[in-house]
BAFI-3210 file (N, C-alpha, C; in Angstrom, 3 decimals, decimal comma, padded with zeros to 6 digits):
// residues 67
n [1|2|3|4|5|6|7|8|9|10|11|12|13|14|15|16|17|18|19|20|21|22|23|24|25|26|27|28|29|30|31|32|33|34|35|36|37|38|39|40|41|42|43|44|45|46|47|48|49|50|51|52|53|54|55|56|57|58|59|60|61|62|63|64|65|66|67]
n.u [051,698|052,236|054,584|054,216|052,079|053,667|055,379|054,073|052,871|055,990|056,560|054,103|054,393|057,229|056,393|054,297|056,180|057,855|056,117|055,878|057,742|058,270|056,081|056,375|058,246|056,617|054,874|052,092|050,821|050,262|052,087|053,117|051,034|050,761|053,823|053,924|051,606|053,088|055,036|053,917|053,109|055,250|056,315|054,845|056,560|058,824|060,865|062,614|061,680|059,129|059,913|060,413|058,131|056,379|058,227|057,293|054,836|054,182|055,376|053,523|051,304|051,875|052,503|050,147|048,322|049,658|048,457]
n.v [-092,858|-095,079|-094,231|-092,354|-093,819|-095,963|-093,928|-092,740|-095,476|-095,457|-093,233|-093,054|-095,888|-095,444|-093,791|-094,739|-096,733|-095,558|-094,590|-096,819|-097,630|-095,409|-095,689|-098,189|-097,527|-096,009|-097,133|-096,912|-096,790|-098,687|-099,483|-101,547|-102,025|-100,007|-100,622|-103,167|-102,270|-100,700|-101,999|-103,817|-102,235|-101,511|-103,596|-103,923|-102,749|-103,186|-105,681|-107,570|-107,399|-108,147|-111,001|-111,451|-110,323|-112,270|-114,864|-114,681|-114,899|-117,882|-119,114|-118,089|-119,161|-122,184|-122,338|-121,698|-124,309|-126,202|-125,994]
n.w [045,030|046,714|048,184|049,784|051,534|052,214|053,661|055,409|056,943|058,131|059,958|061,539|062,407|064,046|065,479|067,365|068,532|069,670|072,014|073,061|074,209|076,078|077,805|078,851|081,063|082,478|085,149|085,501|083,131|079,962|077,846|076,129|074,248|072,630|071,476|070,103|068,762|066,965|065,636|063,814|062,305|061,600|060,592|058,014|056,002|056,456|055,227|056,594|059,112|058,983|058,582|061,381|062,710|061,862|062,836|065,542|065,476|064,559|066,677|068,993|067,678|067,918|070,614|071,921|070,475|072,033|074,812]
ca.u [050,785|052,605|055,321|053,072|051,137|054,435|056,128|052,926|053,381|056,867|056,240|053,547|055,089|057,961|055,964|053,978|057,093|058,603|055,241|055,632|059,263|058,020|054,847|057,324|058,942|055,374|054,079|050,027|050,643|050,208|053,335|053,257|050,226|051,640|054,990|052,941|050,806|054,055|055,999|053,208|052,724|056,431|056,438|054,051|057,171|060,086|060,709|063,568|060,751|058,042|059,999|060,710|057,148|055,514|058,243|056,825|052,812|054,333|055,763|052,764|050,200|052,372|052,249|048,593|048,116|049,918|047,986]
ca.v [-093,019|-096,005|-093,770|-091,786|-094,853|-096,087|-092,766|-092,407|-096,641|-095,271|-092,612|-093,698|-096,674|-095,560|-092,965|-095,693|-097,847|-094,731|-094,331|-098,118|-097,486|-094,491|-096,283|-099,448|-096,665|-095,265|-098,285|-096,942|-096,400|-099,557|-098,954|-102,851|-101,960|-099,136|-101,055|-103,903|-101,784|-100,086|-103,481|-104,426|-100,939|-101,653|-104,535|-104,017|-102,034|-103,571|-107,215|-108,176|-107,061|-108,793|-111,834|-111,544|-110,965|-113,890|-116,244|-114,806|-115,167|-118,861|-119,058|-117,970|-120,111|-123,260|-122,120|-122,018|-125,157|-127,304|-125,617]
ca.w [046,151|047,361|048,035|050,802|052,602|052,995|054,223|056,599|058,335|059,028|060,581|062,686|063,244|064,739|066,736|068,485|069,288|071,093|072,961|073,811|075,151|077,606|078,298|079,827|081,917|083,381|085,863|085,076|081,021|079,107|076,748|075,129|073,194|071,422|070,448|069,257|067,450|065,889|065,264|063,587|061,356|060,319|059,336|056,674|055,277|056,287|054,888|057,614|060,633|058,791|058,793|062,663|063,021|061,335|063,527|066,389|065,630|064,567|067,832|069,718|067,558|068,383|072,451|071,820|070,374|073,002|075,950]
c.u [051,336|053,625|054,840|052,832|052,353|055,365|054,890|052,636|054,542|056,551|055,182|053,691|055,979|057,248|055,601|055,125|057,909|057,492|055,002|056,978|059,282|057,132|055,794|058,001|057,958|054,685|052,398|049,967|051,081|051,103|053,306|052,026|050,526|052,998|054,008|052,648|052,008|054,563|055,177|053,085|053,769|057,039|055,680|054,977|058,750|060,224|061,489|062,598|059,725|058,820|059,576|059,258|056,365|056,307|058,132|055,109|053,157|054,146|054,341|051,690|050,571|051,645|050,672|047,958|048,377|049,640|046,485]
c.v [-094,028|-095,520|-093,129|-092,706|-094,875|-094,962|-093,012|-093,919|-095,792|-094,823|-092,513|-094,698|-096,500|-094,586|-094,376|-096,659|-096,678|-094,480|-095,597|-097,856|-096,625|-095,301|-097,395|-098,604|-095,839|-096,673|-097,747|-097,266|-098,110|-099,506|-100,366|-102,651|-100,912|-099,930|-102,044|-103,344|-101,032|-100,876|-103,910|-103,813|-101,269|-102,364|-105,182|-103,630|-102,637|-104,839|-108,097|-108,103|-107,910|-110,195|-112,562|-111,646|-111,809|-115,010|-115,980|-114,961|-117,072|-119,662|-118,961|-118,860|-121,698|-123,630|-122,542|-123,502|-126,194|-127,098|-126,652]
c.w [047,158|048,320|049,924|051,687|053,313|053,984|056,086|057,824|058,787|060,016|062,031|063,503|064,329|066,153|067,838|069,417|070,383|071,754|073,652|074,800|076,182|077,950|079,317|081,141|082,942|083,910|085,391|083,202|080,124|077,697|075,565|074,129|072,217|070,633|069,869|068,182|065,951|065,055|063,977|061,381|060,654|059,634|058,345|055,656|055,253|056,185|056,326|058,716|060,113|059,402|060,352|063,453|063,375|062,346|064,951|066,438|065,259|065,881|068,465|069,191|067,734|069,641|072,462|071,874|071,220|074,174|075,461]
res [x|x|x|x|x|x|x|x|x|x|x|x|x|x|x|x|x|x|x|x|x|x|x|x|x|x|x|x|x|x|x|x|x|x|x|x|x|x|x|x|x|x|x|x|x|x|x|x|x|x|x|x|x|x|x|x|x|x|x|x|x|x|x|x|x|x|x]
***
């Protein structure tokens, strides 16, 4: 079963990140919320992307804090 979920983040993951990469290329189409949302999907699955993740929500809850 684990086998599946994970088959099914990929997959959607990567869809959304190519609907973020046209979306950047259409001035009306909001493309950063799809990669996000993909980035997000794949690195529930991939350890090296998680990492990269987490030291950007670091990163941004730092920024936060010293505003």
């Amino acid at each position: 079963m684990k086998f599946f979920t994970d088959t099914v983040k990929v997959v959607v993951g990567v869809i959304l990140v190519i609907i973020g990469l046209i979306g950047g290329l259409i001035p009306i189409f909001q493309g950063w919320m799809f990669g996000l949302s993909g980035l997000l999907l794949l690195s529930s699955v991939f350890p090296p992307l998680k990492k990269w993740v987490d030291r950007l929500k670091e990163k941004f809850r730092r920024s936060k804090e010293e505003d």
